[in-house]
C-alpha positions as CSV (number, residue, x, y, z in Angstrom):
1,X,29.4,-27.8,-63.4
2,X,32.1,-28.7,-65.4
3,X,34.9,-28.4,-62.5
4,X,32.5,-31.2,-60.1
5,X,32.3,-33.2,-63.4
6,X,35.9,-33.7,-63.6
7,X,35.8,-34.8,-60.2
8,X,33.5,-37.4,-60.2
9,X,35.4,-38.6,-63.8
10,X,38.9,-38.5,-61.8
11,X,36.6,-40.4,-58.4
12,X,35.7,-42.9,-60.9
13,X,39.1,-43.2,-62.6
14,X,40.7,-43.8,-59.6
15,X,38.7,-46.2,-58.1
16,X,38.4,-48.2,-61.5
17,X,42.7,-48.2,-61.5
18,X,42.4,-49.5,-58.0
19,X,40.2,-52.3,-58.8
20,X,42.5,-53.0,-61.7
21,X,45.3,-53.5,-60.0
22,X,43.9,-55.1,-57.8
23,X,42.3,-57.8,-60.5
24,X,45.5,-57.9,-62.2
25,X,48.1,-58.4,-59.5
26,X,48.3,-62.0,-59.7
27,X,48.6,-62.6,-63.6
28,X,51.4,-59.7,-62.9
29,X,53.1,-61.4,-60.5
30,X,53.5,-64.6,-62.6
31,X,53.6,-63.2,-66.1
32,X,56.5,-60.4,-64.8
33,X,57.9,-62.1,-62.2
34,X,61.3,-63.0,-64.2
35,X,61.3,-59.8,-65.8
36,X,60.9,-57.9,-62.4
37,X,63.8,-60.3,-60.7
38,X,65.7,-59.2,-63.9
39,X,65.1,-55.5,-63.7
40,X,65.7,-55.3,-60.3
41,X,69.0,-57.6,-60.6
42,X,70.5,-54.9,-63.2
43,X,68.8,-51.8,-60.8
44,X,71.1,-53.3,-58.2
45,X,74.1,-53.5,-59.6
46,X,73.7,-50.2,-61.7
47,X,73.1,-48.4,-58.0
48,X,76.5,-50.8,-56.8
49,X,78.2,-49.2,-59.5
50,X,77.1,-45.0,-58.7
51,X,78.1,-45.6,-54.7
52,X,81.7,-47.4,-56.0
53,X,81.8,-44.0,-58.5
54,X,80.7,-41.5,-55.6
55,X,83.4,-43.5,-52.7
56,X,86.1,-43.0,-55.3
C-alpha cells in the first residue's frame, strides 16, 4: 500500500516537473539568458585552462 503510494506520488511529481519546465522554459530563456551566456563563457575558459594544465 504504502510502496504503490509512493509511486503514484513520484508519477505525479514527475509529470508535474515536466509540465513545469515546460511552462517555464521561455521566461527562463529570457530572464537567464545573459547569466547562462556568462556561465558558460567562464565554463569554457575554466575547461581551456585544465586541457593547457593536462598538455603541459
Amino acid at each position: 500500500m504504502l510502496t504503490s503510494f509512493t509511486h503514484l506520488f513520484v508519477s505525479i511529481a514527475q509529470i508535474h516537473f515536466i509540465l513545469h519546465i515546460f511552462g517555464i522554459q521561455l521566461f527562463l530563456l529570457f530572464f537567464l539568458n545573459f547569466f547562462n551566456l556568462k556561465f558558460l563563457f567562464s565554463h569554457g575558459i575554466w575547461n581551456l585552462a585544465i586541457l593547457k594544465g593536462k598538455s603541459n
